[in-house]
C-alpha angles and dihedrals in degrees: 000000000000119000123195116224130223077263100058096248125127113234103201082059085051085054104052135092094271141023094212097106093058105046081050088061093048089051083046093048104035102236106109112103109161128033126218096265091043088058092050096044091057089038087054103037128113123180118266131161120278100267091050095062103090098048086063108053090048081056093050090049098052092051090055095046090060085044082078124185100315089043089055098047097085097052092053086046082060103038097053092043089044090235090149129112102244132259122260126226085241089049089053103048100034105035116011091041102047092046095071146014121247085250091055102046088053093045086055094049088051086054101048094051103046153021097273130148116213116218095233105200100200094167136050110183128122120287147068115356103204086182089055081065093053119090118212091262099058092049089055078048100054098036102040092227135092134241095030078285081150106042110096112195113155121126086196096066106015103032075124089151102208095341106088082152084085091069077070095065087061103029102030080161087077083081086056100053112083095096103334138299107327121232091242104209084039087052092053086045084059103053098041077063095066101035124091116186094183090056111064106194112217104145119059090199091072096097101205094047094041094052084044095053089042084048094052088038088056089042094053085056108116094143160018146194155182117255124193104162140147091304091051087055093056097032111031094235130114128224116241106200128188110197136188131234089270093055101251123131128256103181138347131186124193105228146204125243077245099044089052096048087049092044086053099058091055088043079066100066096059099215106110092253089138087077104059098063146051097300091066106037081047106067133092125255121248119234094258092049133048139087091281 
């Protein structure tokens, strides 16, 4: 049975696998103010002079990006019951509002409620625009949010060349939206489930091993994105990239105008069915992940 707390949230939601459908309803209800990341970032600030600011919140982000799921959990504990102390006029004006752009904070609060991709344009050369052959329906489609809300395409703030790590720095939430905010210890209790330090798997013919390491590769999930980058440029074809809750990349496939059209569509159903079939197997492995 659920219970509702002196705060108004329901525990039995707290408790679940994902905090997604209540920070839904306090997008719903009004009654969000700061996200997660904000509550860490105030909690974390020190003066410094002007110049200095955006070194450290770069600083900050970074920090809450290796605090990885279990770290976070107890900033979006606070952020969806308000036991936070509140922030100040100063706070707003001269640390939450310069950190990020309009586009961006509600960007983050898409991503935070529900299960979203951003299209992340890292590069601006000459060259092929897979996102000029997309019509506004299939970029709702592919992003899972209306009014190009996700697509991010201004030299002026993501010409990152081959670092898209660096959108992290402003929407950290991007590690949080596959499928919602993770319960962080929960999280942890999940993927201990699926590892195995006594079996070393070397060979992906053995079928047990192989089905074990593609469970605790599903589980590490916790976000995805959009890529067009410097190869897209030159190909056409856009990177899909799944990332963990340390930001490190699990798998990424280089896809068609077509193939992302088509991903977006199973994307849609919001079952995870993307990852069962070719789109997923096959993907290449990120540097932290693999057989090897």
């Amino acid at each position: 049975m659920s219970t509702i707390d002196e705060d108004g949230i329901n525990e039995e939601l707290v408790d679940s696998e994902s905090y997604s459908p209540l920070y839904k309803r306090g997008l719903e209800e009004k009654t969000l103010d700061l996200l997660a990341s904000e509550v860490y970032l105030l909690e974390q600030w020190s003066d410094v002079p002007e110049d200095k600011a955006q070194e450290q919140h770069d600083r900050i982000m970074n920090q809450w990006i290796d605090l990885g799921c279990s770290g976070r959990h107890p900033y979006h504990i606070a952020a969806l019951k308000h036991t936070y102390p509140p922030p100040t006029d100063i706070q707003r004006t001269t640390v939450l509002s310069p950190w990020r752009t309009p586009q961006e904070r509600q960007a983050a609060l898409i991503l935070t409620s529900q299960t979203s991709r951003l299209w992340l344009r890292t590069n601006y050369s000459p060259g092929h625009n897979p996102l000029s052959a997309l019509d506004e329906n299939e970029k709702d489609l592919i992003t899972g949010a209306e009014n190009n809300t996700l697509i991010f395409n201004d030299p002026s703030l993501y010409d990152f060349s081959k670092d898209w790590f660096n959108v992290l720095l402003r929407i950290p939430e991007l590690l949080d939206s596959y499928h919602g905010p993770k319960n962080g210890p929960l999280h942890s209790v999940i993927l201990r489930t699926f590892e195995e330090p006594e079996i070393e798997v070397t060979d992906p013919k053995v079928a047990d091993e192989a089905d074990s390491y593609r469970d605790l590769e599903h589980a590490s999930i916790t976000g995805c994105l959009w890529v067009q980058d410097k190869t897209s440029t030159r190909t056409g074809k856009v990177l899909l990239v799944w990332v963990d809750d340390l930001g490190k990349v699990i798998r990424c496939n280089r896809m068609t105008t077509r193939e992302i059209v088509d991903a977006g569509g199973m994307f849609a159903f919001g079952d995870g069915r993307e990852l069962d079939g070719p789109m997923w197997e096959r993907a290449q492995f990120g540097e932290d992940y693999g057989w090897e």
